[in-house]
DRENMITOR-893139 format. One record per residue: z, x, y of N, C-alpha, C, O, CB in turn. Coordinates in steps of 0.02 Angstrom, whole numbers, always signed. Atoms other than C-alpha are relative to their C-alpha. Glycine has a CB too. Example, Ala and Ser with C-alpha at 12.3 -4.5 7.8 and 13.67 -1.06 7.14 Angstrom:
! residues 2
   n_pz   n_px   n_py  ca_pz  ca_px  ca_py   c_pz   c_px   c_py   o_pz   o_px   o_py  cb_pz  cb_px  cb_py
     +0    +45    -59   +390   +615   -225     +0    +45    +60    +33    +97    +59    +62    -50     +1
     -3    -42    -59   +357   +684    -53    +37    -39    +55    +45    -14   +110    -71    +20    +23
END
This chain:
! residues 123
   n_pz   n_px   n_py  ca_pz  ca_px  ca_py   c_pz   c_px   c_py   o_pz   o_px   o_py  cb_pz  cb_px  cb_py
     +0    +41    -59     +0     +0     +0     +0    +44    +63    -50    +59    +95    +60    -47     +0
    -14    -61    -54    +61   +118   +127    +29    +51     -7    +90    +45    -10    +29    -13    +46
    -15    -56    +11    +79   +292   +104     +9    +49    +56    -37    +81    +81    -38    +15    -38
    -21     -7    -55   +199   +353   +239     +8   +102     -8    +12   +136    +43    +73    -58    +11
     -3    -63    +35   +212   +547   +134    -76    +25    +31    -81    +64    +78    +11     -9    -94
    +74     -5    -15    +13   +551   +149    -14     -1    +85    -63    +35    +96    -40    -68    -39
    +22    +23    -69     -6   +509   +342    +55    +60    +20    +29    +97    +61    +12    -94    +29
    -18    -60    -31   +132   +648   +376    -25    +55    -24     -5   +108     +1    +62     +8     +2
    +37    -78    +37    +43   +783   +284    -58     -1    +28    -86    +53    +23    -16     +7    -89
    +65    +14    -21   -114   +722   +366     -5    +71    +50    +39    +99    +84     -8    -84    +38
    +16    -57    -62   -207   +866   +468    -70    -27    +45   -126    -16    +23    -22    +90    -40
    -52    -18    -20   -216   +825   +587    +61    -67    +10    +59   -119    -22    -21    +40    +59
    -58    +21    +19    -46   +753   +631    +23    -65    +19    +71    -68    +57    +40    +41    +17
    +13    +28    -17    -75   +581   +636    +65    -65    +24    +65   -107    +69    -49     +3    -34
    -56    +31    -27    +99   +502   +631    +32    +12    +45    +64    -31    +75    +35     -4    -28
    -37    -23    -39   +165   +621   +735    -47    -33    +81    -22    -68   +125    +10    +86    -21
    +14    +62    -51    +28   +554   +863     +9    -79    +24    +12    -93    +83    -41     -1     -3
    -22    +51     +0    +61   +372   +836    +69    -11    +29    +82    -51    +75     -7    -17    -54
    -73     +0     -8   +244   +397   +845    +16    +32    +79    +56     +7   +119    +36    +48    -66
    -18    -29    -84   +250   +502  +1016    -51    -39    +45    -21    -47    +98    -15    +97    +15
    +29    +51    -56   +118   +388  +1120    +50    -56    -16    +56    -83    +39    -88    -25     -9
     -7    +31    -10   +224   +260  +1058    +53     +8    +39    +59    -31    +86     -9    -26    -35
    -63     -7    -29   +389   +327  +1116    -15     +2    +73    +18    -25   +116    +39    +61    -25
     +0    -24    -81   +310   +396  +1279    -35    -68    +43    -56    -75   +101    -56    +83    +11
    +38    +96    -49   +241   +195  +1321    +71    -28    +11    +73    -67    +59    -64    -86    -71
    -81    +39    +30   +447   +138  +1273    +20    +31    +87    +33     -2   +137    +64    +51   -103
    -41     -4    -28   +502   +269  +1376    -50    -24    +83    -24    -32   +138    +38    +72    -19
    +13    -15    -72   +395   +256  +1522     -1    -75    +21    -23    -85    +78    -73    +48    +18
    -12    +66    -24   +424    +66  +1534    +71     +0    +28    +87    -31    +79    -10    -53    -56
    -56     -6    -27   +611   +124  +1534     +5    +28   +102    +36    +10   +152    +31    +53    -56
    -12    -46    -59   +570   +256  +1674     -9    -70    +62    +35    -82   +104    -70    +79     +6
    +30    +43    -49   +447    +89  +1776    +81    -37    +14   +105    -28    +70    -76    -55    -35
    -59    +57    -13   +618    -37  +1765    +39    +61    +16    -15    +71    +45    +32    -60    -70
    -52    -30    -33   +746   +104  +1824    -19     +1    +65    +13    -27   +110    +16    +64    -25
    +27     -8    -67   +635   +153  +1968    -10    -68    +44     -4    -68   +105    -68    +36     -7
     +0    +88    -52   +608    -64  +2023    +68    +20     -6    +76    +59    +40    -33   -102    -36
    -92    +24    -18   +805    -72  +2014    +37    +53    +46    +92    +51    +74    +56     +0    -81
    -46    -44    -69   +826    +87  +2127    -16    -18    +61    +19    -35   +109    -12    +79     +7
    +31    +22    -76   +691    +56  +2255    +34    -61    +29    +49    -69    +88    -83    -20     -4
    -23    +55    -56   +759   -106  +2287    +79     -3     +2   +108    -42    +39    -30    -82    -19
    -91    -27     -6   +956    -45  +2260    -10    +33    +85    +20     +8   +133    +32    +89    -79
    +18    -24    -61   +888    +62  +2411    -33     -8    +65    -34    +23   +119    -17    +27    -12
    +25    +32    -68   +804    -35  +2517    +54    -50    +41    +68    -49   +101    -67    -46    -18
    -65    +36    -33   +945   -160  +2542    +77    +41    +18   +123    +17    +52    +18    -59    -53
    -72    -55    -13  +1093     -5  +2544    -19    +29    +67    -60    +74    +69    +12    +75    -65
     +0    -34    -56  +1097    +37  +2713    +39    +61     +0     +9   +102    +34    +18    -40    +47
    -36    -48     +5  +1234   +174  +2681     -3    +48    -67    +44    +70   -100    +56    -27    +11
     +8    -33    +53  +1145   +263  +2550    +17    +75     -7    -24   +112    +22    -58    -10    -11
    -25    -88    -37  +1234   +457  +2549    -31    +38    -44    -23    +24   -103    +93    +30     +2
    +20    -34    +44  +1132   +599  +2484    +25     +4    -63    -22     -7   -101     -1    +46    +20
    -49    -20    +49  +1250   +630  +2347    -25    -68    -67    -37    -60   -127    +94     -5    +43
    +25    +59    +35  +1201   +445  +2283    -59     -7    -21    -72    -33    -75     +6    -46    +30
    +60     -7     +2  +1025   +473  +2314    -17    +57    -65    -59    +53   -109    -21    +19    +73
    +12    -71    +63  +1042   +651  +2198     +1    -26    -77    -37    -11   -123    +77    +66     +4
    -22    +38    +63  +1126   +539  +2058    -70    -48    -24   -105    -49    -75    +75    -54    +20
    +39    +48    +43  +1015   +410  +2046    -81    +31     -1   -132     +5    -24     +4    -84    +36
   +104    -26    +13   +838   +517  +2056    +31    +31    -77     +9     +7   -128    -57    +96    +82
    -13    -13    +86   +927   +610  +1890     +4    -41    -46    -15    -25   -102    +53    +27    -17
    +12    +73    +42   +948   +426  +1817    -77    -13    -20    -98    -51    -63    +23    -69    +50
   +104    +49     +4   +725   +413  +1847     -4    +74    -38    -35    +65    -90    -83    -21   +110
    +21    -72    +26   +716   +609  +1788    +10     -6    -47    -41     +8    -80    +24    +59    +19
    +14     -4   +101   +775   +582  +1592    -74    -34    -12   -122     -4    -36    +72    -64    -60
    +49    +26    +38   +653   +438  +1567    -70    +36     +6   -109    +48    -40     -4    -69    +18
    +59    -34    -14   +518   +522  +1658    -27    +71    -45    -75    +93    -77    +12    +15    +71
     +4    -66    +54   +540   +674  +1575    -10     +7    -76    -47    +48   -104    +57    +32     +3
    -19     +0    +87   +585   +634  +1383    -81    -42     +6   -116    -18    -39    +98    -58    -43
    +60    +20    +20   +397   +513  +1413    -42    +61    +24    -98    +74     +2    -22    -72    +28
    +67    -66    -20   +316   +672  +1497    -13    +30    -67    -73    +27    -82    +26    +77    +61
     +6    -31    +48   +340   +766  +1332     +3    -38    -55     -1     -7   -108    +36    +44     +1
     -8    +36    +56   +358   +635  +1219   -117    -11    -11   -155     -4    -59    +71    -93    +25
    +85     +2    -16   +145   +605  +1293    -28    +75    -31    -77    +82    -69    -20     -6   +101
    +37    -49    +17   +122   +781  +1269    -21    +36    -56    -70    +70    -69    +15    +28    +24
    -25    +18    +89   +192   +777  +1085    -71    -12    -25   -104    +28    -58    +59    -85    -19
    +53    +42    +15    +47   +655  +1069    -70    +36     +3   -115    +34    -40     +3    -59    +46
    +78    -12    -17   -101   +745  +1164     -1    +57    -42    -57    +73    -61    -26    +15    +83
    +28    -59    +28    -68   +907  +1069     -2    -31    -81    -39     +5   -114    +52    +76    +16
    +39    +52    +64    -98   +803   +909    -90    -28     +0   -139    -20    -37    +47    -82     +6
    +71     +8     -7   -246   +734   +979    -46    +61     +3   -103    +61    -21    -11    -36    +59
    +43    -14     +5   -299   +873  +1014    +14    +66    -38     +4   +122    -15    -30     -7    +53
    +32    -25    +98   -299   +954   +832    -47    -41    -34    -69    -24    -89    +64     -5    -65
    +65    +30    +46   -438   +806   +791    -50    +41    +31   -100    +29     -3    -21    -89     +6
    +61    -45     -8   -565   +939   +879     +8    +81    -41    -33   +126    -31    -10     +9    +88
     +1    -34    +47   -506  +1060   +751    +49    +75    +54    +21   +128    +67    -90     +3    -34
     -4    -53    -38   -400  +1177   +857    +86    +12    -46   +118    -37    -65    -10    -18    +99
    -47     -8    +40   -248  +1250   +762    +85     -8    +62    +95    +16   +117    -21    +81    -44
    -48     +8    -45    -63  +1180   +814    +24    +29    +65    +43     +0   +115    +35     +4    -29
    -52    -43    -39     +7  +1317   +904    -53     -7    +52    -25    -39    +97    +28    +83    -28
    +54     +3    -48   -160  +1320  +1023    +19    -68    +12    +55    -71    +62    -79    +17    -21
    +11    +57    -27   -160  +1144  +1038    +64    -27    +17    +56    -72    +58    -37    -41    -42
    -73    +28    -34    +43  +1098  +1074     +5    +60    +47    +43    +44    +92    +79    -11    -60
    -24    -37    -48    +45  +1267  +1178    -54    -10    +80    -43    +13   +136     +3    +78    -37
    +50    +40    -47   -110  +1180  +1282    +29    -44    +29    +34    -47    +90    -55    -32    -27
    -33    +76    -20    -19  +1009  +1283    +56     +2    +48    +72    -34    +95    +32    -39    -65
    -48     -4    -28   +118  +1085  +1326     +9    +27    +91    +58    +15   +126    +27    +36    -49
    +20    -11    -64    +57  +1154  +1501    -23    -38    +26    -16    -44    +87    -30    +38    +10
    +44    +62    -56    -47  +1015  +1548    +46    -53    +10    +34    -96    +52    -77    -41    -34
    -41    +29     -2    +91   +933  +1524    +67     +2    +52    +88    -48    +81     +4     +7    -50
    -28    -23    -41   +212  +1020  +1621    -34     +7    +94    -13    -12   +149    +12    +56    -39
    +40     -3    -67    +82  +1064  +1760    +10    -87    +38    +43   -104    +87    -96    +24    -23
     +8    +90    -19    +44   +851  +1778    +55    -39     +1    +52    -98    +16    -42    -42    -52
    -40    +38     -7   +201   +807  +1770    +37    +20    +48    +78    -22    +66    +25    -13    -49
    -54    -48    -46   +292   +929  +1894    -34    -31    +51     -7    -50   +102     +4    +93     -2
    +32    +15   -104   +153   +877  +2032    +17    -82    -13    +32   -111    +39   -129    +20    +34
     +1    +94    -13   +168   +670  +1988    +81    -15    +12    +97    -73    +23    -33    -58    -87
    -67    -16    +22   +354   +711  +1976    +22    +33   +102    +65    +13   +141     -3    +76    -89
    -27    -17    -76   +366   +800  +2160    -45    -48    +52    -31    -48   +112    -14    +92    +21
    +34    +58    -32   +246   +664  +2223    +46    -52     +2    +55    -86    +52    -63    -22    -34
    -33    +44     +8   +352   +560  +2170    +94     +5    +59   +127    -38    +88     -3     +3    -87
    -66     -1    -21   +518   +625  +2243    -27     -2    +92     +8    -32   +132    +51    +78    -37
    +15     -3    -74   +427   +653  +2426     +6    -93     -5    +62   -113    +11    -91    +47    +28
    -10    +74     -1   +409   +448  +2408    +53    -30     +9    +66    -67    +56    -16    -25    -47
    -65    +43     +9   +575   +394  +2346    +43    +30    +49    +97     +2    +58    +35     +1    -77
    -41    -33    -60   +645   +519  +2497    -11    -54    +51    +37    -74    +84    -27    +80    +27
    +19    +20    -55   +551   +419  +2611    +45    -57     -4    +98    -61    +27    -74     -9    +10
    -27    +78    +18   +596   +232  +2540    +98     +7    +14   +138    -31    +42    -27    -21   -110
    -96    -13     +9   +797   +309  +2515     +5    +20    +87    +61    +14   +110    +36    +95    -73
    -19     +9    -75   +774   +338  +2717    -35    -42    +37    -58    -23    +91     -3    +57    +35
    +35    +72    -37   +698   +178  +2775    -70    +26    +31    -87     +5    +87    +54    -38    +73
    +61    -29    -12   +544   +259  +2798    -55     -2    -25    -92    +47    -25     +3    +43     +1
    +71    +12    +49   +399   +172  +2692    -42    -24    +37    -81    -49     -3     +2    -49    -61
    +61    +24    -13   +272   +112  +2800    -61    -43    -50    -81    -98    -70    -22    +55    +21
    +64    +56    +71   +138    +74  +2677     +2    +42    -80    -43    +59   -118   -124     +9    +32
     +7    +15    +71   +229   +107  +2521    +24    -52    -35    +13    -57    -95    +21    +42    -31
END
């Protein structure tokens, strides 16, 4: 019926892809609902004190993070179906990963600086 032994031995590593896109969709729905419940924690807190602001961006930084690499898990799977051997292909994933997530990641914090000082215009 289903041969769960067979699909982890698979080359390439096809559970392990299934299983990390799915985690990194879980978590990054976690990361979307933390970030609605801060922005608008922060828009109505008029007395928001750095210190509060530090806390709760480390509250958006696990989810963000554990789906950054949980995705990257995934792409260096994917990309062993063009035949490229693990260590090349998770030590690939693993930079593009890091690189794309550090800039969507400091994009991100210039934003939530702005919003955490009443300062969104047109976000």
């Amino acid at each position: 019926m289903f041969d769960l032994e067979a699909l982890q031995n698979s080359s390439p590593p096809l559970f392990t892809i299934a299983a990390s896109l799915l985690f990194g969709i879980l978590l990054g729905l976690t990361f979307e609902r933390c970030l609605r419940l801060n922005v608008a924690q922060w828009r109505q807190d008029a007395d928001l004190t750095r210190s509060e602001f530090d806390n709760q961006v480390v509250s958006l930084a696990i989810p963000f993070w554990a789906a950054t690499v949980s995705i990257g898990i995934g792409f260096g799977g994917c990309i062993q179906l063009f035949g490229f051997e693990p260590p090349a292909a998770y030590g690939f994933s693993a930079a593009v990963a890091a690189l794309g997530g550090g800039a969507v990641w400091w994009q991100l914090l210039s934003v939530l600086r702005r919003i955490a000082a009443k300062r969104f215009g047109t976000v």
